[in-house]
C-alpha positions as CSV (number, residue, x, y, z in Angstrom):
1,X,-34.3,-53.6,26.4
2,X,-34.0,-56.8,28.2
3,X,-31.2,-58.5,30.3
4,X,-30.3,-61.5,31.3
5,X,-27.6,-63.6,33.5
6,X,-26.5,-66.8,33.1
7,X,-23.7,-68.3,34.3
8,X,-21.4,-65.8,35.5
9,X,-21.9,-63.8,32.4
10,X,-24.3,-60.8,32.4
11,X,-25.9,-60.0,29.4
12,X,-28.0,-56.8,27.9
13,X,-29.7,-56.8,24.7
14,X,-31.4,-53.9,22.9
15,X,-32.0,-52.9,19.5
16,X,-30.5,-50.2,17.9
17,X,-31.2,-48.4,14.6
18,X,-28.8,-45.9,14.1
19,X,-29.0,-44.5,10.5
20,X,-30.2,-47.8,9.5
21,X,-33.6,-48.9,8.2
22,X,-36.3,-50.0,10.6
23,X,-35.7,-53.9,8.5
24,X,-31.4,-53.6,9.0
25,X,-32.0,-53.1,12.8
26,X,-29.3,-54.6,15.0
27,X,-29.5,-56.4,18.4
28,X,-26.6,-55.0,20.5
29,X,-25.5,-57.2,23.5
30,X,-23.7,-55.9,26.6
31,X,-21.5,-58.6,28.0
32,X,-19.5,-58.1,31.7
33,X,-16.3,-60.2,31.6
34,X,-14.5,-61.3,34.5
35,X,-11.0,-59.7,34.2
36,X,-7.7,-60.8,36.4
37,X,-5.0,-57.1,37.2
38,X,-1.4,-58.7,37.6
39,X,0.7,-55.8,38.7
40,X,3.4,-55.4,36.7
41,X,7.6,-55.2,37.6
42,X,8.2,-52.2,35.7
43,X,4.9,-50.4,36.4
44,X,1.5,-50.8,35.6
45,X,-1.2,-53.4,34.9
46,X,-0.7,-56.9,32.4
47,X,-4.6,-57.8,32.2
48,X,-6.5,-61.4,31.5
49,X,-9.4,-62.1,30.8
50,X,-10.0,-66.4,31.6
51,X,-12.5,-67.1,29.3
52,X,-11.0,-65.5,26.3
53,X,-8.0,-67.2,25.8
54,X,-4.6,-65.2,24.7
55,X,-6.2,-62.1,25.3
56,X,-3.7,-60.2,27.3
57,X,-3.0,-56.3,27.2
58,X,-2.0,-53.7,29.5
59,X,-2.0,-50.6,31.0
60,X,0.1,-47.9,32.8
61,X,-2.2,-47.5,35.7
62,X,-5.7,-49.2,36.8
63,X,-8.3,-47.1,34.7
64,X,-5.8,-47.4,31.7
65,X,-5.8,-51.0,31.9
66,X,-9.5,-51.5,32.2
67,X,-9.7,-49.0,29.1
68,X,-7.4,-51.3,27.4
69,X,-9.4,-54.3,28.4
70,X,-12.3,-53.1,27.2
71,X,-10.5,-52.4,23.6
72,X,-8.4,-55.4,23.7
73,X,-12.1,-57.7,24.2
74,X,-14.7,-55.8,21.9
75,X,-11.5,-56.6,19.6
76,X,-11.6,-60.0,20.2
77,X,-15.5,-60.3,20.3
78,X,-15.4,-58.7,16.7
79,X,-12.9,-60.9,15.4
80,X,-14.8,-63.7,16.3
81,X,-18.2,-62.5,14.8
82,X,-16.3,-61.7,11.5
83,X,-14.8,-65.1,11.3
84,X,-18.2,-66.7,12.2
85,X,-16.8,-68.2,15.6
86,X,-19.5,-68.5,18.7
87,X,-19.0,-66.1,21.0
88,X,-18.2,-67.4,24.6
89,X,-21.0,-69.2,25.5
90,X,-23.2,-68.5,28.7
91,X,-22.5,-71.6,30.4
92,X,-18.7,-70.6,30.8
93,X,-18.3,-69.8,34.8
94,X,-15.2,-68.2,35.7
95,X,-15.0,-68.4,39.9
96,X,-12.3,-66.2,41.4
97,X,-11.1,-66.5,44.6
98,X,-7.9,-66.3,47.1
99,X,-7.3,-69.3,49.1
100,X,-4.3,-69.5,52.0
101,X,-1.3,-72.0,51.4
102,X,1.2,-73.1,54.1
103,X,4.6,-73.6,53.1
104,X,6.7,-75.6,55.7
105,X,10.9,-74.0,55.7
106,X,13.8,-75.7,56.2
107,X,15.0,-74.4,59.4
């Protein structure tokens, strides 16, 4: 197994060979996203993830909604692969941060 980081997006690689030949190995990549929790009016989670664009799911509380990120991007990831589309590439750096904004009222 090896891993590597580049960019803001962690990687893992190690071959697996379940019920395959030793020659149809695969190489299985971890990836760790940067995903943004907006809470929700009516209850919950509405979850983004910046660097996959129009991904958007949600969840009723904050473990569903990372469960449903985590479906809603190997989804993504897999549709990509089958259509023969890159997957995001490492150089992509998504920087969060909260920065404080003075708003001058009318009196």
């Amino acid at each position: 197994m090896s891993s590597t980081t580049t960019n803001g997006i962690a990687q893992t690689h190690h071959k697996t060979s379940a019920k395959r030949k030793p020659e149809e190995s695969l190489l299985v990549s971890n990836y760790n996203f940067t995903v943004v929790f907006t809470p929700a009016e009516e209850g919950g989670y509405t979850v983004t993830c910046p660097v996959l664009p129009g991904l958007v799911t949600e969840g009723d509380t904050l473990r569903e909604a990372r469960e449903m990120a985590r479906e809603a991007i190997t989804g993504y990831l897999e549709v990509l692969m089958k259509h023969g589309q890159p997957l995001p590439e490492k150089k992509s750096r998504v920087r969060t941060e909260q920065i404080e904004i003075k708003v001058m009222a009318a009196a």
